[in-house]
N, C-alpha and C positions, 0 to 999 in steps of 0.2 A: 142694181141687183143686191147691193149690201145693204138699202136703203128696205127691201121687200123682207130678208130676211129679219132684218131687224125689228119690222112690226109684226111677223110674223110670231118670232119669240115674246114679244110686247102682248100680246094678245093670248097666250097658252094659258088659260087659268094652273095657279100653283096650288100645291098641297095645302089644307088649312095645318099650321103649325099645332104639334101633339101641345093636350091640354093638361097641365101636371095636376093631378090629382093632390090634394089637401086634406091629411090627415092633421088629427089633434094630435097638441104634445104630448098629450098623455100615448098614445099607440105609437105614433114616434120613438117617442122614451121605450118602450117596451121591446119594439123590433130592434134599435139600437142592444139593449139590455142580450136580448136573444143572439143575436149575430156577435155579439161578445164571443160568448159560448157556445159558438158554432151551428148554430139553429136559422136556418134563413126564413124571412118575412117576406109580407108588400113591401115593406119599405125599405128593408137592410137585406141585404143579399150578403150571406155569408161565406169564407173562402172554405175550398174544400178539406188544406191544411188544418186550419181551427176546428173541423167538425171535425176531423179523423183524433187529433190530438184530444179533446173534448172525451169521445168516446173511447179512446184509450184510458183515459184516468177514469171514467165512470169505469169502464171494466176492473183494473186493478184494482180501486176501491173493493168491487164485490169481490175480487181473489185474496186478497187480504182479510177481508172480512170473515170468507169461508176458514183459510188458516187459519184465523183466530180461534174460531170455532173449536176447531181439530185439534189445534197444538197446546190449546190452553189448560183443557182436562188431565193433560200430562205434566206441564209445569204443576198445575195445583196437586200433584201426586209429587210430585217429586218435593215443592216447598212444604207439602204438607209432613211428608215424611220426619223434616229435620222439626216438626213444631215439640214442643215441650209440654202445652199441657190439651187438654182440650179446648180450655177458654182461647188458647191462640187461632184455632183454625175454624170452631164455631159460629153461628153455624154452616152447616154446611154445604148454605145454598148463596152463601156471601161468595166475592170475587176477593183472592188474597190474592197479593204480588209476595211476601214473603209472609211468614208468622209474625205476630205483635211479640212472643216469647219462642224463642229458638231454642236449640242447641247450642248454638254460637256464643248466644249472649249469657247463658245461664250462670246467675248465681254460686251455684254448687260447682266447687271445684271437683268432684267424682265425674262432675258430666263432662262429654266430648263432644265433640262436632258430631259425629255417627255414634252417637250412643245409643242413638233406636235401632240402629241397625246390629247394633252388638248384641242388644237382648234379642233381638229375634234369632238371632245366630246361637245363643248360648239357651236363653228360655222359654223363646217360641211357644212352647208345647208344653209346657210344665203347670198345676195348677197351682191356688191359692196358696198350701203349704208348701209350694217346689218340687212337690211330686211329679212325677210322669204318668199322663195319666194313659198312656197306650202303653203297650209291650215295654219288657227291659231294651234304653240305650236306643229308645227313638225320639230323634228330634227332626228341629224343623233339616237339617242335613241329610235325613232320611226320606223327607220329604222329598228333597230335591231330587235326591237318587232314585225315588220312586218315577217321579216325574219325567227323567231324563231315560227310565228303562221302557216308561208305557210310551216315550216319543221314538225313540232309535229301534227298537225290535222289532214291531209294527209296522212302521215308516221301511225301511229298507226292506224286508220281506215282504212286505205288502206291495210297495211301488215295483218289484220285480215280478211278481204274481200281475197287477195289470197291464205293466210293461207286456208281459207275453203273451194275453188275455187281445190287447191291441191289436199285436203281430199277428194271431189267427182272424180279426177279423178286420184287417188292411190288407194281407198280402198272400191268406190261402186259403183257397177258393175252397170251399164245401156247400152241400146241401143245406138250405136255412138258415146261411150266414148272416144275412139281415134281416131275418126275421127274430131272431134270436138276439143279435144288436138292439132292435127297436124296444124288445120286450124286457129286457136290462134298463135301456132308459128309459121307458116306462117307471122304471121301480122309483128313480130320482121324483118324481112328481110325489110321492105316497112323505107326507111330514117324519121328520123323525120320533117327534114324542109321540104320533096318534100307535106307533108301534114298539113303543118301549113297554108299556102292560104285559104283550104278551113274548119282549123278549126277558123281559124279568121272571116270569114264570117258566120260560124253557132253559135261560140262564140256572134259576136255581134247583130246577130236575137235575139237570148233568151236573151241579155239583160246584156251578162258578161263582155264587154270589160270595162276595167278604174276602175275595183273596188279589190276586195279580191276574187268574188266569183272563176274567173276563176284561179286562184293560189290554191285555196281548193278543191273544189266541183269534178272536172275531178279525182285528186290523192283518192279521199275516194272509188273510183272504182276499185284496183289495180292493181296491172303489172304484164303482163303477162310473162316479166321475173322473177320478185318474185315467182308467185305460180310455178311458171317451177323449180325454184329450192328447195321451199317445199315440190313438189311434188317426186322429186328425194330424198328427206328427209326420204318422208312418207313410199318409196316402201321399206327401210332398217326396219322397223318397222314388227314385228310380226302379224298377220292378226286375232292368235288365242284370243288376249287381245280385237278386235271389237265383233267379233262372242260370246265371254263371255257377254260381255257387253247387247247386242242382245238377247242373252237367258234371264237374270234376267231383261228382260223388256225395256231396254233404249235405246232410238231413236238415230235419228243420231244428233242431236240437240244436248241433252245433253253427247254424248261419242264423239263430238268435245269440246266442252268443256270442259271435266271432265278429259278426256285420251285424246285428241289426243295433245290440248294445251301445256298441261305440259310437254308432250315427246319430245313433236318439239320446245318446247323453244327456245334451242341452234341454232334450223338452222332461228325459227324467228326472235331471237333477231341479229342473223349476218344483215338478210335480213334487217330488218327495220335500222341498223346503217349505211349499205351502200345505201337507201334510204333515210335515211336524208341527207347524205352528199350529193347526189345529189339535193336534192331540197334544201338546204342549198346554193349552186354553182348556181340556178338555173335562168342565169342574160337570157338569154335568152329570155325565159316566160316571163319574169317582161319586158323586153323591147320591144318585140313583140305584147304584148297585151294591157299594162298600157302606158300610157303617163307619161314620164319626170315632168310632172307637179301636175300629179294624189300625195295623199298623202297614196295612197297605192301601191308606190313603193318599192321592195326588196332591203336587202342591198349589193350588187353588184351593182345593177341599181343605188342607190343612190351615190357611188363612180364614177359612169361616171357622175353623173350631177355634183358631188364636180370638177372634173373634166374640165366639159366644161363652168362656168362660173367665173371669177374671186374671190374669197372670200377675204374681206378686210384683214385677215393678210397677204396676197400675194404679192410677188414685183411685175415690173412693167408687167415681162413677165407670172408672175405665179409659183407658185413654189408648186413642186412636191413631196417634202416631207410627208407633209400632207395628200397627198393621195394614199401616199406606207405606212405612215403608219396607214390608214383603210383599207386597203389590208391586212395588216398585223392581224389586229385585226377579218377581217370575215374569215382567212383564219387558225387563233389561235386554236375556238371552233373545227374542224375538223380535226385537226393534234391530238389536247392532245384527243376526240374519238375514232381513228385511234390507238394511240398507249396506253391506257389504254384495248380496246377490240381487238385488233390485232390477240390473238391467238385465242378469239373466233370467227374471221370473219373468220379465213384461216381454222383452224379443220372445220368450218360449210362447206365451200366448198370442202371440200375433201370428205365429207363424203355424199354428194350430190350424187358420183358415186356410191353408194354402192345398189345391187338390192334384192330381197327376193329371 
């Protein structure tokens, strides 16, 4: 019986054994090279660890590369500021890591580390003989203060104007509620300069061009991107805390203010930080509507005029120091907002998408 089995298995034809395929060393070398670097071949079979780690440094690479991008136009602002003459920072499509002549190092003992920033402080705004060439006792200070009344005034009566604008069209109910939404964001599609023409012509019928009114008075009306995204705020909010409110007597008057204010804080206070920063930027407006010469000029507008006329500490071509570093200084206040309230602005926008 052992004898039968035995030729039985003697007799099974076996598998022909796998034939190893022959590559050149050169493709060899290649799939090894590859499988390195986490890339699998015919030949090298790569682990999954190496590909993932692999693609992790490709990726950091390009995220670093993007910061480079972003964050480097502000160091050259900010090294530019301390440079000393023009020849140090020229020109100025070159990459400085610091100026070749500083502030720092300078020769002249009058000069200081922040000496560009003293003259802008003290002569900003003065011309060749150290005149003033705006109104009596306006400088670049006045600037500022211009700047900081066309951001706050605006900004806080205006963000409460959408604020409430919101609230009628999230939480009460009327005729054409949404028809009347849709045709508000409509207007956000229409550019803003193709309608600056003809608000500069209705601007200076009523009397607003060359002063503050037109920087204020339009903003205490607010935006209809604002209340667009109060009102994506509002529709997260419970309906059953208005209807209480409603019962024990209280209008709509007092249950925006009592309840709805305090709930929507978070999405107000995002909104009105990322409208100041724009009306803070907002060089445009100031030079489209106000004159160069007006002393209700904004401080970015005020930086082109440092700009376009000689100020006596300037060499003979002008020098640019000075006015990167009031670049520097209007561009200061909305960096250190930005990243003080940073996670309040991004949670407010997220939570913008959320519906009842």
């Amino acid at each position: 019986m052992e004898n039968n089995e035995t030729m039985i298995l003697e007799q099974e034809p076996q598998a022909p054994a796998t034939e190893e395929k022959q590559y050149s060393p050169l493709r060899y070398a290649w799939g090894a090279f590859a499988a390195f670097f986490g890339f699998s071949t015919k030949t090298h079979r790569a682990s999954k660890k190496r590909a993932k780690l692999v693609m992790d440094i490709a990726t950091y690479i390009v995220l670093l590369f993007g910061a480079f991008i972003m964050v480097y136009p502000f160091w050259w602002m900010i090294a530019g500021s301390f440079a000393l003459t023009n020849n140090s920072i020229t020109p100025l499509n070159t990459l400085i890591w610091w100026p070749s002549e500083s502030t720092a190092n300078s020769a002249n003992p009058d000069i200081f580390f922040f000496w560009n920033y003293a003259q802008v402080f003290t002569k900003g705004l003065t011309n060749a003989d150290g005149k003033i060439v705006f109104a009596e006792n306006f400088d670049y200070w006045r600037a500022v203060g211009n700047n900081l009344f066309y951001s706050i005034v605006p900004v806080v009566v205006g963000v409460i104007t959408s604020a409430s604008a919101a609230f009628a069209f999230a939480k009460i109910e009327w005729i054409g509620r949404n028809q009347v939404f849709f045709f508000l964001l409509a207007a956000i599609m229409v550019p803003g300069p193709s309608i600056m023409t003809t608000q500069y012509a209705m601007y200076s019928a009523i009397g607003f061009i060359d002063n503050w009114t037109v920087m204020v008075i339009p903003g205490l009306f607010g935006s209809i991107m604002t209340a667009f995204f109060i009102r994506q705020f509002l529709f997260g909010m419970p309906t059953s805390i208005i209807e209480a409110a409603k019962i024990d007597g209280a209008g709509y008057f007092r249950i925006f203010c009592q309840f709805i204010l305090p709930l929507a804080m978070p999405a107000i206070m995002a909104q009105g930080l990322l409208s100041f920063m724009g009306c803070w930027n907002n060089y445009v407006g100031s030079y489209i509507f106000i004159d160069k010469s007006s002393e209700w000029i904004n401080l970015p507008h005020a930086m082109y005029v440092m700009d376009s006329f000689k100020q006596p500490y300037m060499g003979p071509e002008g020098d640019k120091a000075p006015v990167i570093a009031a670049s520097v200084v209007c561009v200061l206040p909305v960096l250190i907002l930005f990243g003080c309230f940073q996670k309040l602005i991004i949670g407010s926008l997220m939570l913008t998408g959320s519906k009842e």
